[in-house]
C-alpha positions in Angstrom: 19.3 106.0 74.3 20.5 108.8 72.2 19.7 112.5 72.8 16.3 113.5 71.7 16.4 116.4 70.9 19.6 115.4 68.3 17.5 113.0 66.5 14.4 115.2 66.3 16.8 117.9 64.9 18.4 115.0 62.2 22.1 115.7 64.1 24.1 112.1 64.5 25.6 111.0 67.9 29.5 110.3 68.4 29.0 106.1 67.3 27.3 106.8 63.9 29.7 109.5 63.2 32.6 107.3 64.0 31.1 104.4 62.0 30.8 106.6 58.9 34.6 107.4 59.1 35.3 103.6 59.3 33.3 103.3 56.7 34.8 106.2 54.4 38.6 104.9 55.3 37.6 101.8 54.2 36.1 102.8 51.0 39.6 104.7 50.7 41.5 101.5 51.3 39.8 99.7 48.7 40.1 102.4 46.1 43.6 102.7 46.3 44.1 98.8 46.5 42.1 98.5 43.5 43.8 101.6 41.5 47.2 99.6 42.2 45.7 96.2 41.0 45.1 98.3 38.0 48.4 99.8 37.5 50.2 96.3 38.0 47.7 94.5 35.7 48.6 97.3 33.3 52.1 97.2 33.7 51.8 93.3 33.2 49.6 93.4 30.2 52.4 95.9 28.6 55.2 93.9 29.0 53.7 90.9 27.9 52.2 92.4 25.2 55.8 93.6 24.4 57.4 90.3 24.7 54.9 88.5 22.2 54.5 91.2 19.7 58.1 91.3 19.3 58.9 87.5 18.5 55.6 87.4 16.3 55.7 89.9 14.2 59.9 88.2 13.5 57.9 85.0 12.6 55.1 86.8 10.4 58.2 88.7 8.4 60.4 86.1 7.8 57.2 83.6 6.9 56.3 86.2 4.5 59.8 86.9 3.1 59.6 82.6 2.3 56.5 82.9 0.8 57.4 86.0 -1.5 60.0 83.3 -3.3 62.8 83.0 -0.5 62.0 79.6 0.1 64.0 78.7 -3.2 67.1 80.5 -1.9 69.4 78.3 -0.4 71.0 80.6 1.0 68.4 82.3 3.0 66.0 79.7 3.6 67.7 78.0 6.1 68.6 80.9 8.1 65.3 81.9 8.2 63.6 78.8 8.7 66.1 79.1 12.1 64.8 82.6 13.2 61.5 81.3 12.9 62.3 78.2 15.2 64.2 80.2 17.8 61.2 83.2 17.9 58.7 80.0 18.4 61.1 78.4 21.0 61.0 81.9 23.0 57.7 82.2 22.7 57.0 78.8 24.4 59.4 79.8 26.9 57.6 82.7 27.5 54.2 80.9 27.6 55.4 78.5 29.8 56.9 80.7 32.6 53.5 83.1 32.9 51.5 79.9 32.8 53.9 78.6 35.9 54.3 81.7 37.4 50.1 82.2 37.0 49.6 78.7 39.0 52.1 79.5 41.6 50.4 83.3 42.5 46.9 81.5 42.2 47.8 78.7 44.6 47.2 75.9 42.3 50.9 74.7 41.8 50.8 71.2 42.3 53.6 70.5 45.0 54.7 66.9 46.3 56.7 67.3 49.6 59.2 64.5 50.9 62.6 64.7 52.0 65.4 64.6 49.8 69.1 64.4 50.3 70.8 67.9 49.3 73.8 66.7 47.3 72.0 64.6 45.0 69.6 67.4 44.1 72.4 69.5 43.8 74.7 67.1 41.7 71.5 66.5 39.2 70.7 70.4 38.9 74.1 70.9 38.1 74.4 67.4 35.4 71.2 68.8 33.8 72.7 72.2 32.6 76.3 70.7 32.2 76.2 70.2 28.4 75.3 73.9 28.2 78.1 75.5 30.5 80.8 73.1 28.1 79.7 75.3 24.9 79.7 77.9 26.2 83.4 77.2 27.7 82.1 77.8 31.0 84.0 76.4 34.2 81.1 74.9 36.2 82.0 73.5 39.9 80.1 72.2 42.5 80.7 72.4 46.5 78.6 69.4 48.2 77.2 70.0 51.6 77.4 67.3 54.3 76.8 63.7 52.9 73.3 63.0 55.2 71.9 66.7 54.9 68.8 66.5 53.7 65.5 69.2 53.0 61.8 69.0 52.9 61.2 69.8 49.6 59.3 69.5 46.0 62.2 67.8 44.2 60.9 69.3 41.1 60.6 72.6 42.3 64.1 72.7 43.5 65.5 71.3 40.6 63.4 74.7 38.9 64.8 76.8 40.8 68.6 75.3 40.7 68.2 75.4 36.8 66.7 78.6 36.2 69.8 80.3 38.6 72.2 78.0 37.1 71.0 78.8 33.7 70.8 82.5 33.9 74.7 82.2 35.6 76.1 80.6 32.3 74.0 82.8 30.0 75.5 86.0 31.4 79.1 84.8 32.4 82.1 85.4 29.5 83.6 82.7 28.2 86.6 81.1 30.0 84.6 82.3 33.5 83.4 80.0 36.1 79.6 79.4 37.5 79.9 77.4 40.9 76.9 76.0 43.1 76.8 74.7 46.4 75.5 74.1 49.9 76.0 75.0 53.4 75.2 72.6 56.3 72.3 72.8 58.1 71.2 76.1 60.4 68.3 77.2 62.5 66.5 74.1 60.6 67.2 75.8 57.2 69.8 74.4 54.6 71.2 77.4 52.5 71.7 76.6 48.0 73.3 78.9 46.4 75.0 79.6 43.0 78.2 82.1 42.2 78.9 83.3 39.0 81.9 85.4 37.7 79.9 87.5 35.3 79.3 91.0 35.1 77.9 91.5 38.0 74.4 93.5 39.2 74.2 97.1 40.0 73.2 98.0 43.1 70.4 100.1 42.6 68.7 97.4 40.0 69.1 94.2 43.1 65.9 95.3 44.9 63.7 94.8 41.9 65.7 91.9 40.8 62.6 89.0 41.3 60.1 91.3 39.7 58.2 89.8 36.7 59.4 90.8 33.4 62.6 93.1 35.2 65.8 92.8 33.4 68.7 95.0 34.2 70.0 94.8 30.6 67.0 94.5 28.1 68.7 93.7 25.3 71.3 91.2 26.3 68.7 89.7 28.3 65.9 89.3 24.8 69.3 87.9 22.8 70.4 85.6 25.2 66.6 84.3 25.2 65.2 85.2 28.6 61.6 85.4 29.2 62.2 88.2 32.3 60.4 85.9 34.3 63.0 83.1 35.6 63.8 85.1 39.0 60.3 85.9 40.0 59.3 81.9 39.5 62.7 81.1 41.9 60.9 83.7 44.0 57.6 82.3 44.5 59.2 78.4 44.7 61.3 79.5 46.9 58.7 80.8 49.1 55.9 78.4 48.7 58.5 75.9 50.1 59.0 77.4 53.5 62.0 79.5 52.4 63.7 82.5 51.3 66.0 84.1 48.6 68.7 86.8 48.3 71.2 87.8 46.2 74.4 89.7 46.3 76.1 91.4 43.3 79.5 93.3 43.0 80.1 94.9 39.4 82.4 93.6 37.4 82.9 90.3 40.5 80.1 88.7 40.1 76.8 87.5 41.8 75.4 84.9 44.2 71.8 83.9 44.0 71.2 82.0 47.3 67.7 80.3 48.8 67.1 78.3 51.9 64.6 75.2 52.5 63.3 73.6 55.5 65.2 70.7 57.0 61.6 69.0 58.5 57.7 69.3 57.1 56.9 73.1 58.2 53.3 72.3 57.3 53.4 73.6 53.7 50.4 72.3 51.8 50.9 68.9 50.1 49.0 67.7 47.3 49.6 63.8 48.3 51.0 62.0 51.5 54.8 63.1 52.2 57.2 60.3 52.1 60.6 59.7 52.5 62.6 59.6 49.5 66.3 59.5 51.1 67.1 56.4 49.6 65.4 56.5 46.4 66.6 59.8 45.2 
């Protein structure tokens, strides 16, 4: 039993004072957790807010401009009727990556796991943006990994995240340069993807915030080229929610490689139906 006299004087013994500065730290915890929830929802809320009012208020001008009589101009309507398609285009972009991204930080990304051989996903990654590297006059090569390597993997999600880095590689390479993508044979039970460019390369103080959402080392280019600011953060959390890992490494004016690894064998990842082997049919 506690001392007495102490209670009969209203003083607190050694365990209630103790629980009270639990309780205070924890009260501290939560307040600065919940002040930095704050400041990233902000932060978020800005930039988005940013990257829709910007294409918008294109498509409102350039709607009204057709209205005012423009519409009759053959030589303007046209063009504008093509600024207006491209600011809609980026804003489905745009709507589509926060809706992705959203489902992926929430948990509720539907992922299928099954087994799939590495060169095939890398040679139908690499087909899908192929069109795209040839207008730009863009050399793009592919390295296979061993014939029978294979991952445990979405398909789709890889195939995301191999476009997305493939993509942004062509977007920000001059023409005449060359965007190559590849695979390294299997280590530790990991199997390493990765894609080189010979762009511009990233500076080194702007790589550790590289897979932030809505980060872009050059704004401009980035919003011209049609980028949503969101591409790397989705390969982040793909990446991730498969078992694995990204990195990159940038030398200015060299160029950059984007690499992620995935697990060889089920690492108990959360499957939304029964895995299956799809060696043979993929």
């Amino acid at each position: 039993m506690g001392n007495p006299e102490s209670v009969r004087s209203g003083q607190r013994g050694p365990t209630a004072a103790a629980l009270d500065r639990a309780f205070l730290a924890r009260e501290m915890m939560t307040a600065r957790d919940a002040a930095e929830t704050e400041r990233v929802r902000n932060i978020l809320l800005a930039s988005v807010s940013h990257d829709f009012r910007t294409p918008l208020a294109s498509i409102q001008g350039y709607t009204e401009t057709l209205l005012d009589g423009a519409v009759h101009e053959p030589g303007l309507n046209v063009r504008f009727l093509g600024i207006i398609r491209q600011n809609t285009e980026r804003l489905a972009r745009l709507t589509g990556d926060l809706l992705t991204l959203s489902r992926i930080e929430l948990g509720r990304h539907k992922f299928q796991f099954a087994s799939y051989y590495v060169n095939r996903l890398m040679e139908d990654s690499v087909e899908s943006v192929r069109l795209l590297a040839e207008k730009r006059n863009i050399g793009l090569h592919v390295e296979l990994g061993p014939p029978e390597s294979d991952v445990f993997c979405d398909s789709e999600a890889v195939h995301q995240i191999l476009g997305n880095l493939l993509d942004n590689g062509i977007k920000y390479t001059p023409e005449g340069g060359s965007v190559f993508a590849g695979a390294e044979p299997p280590k530790d039970g990991m199997v390493r993807m990765w894609v080189r460019d010979t762009g511009p390369g990233i500076p080194e103080d702007d790589l550790p915030r590289l897979f932030e959402r809505f980060y872009r080392v050059d704004k401009a280019r980035s919003r011209e080229l049609g980028g949503t600011g969101l591409g790397l953060a989705i390969v982040k959390h793909l990446v991730r929610a498969q078992g694995g890992d990204v990195t990159v490494e940038s030398i200015v004016n060299k160029g950059s490689t984007f690499s992620f690894t995935l697990p060889v064998q089920d690492i108990g990842q959360p499957d939304e139906t029964p895995a299956q082997s799809q060696l043979s049919a993929r």
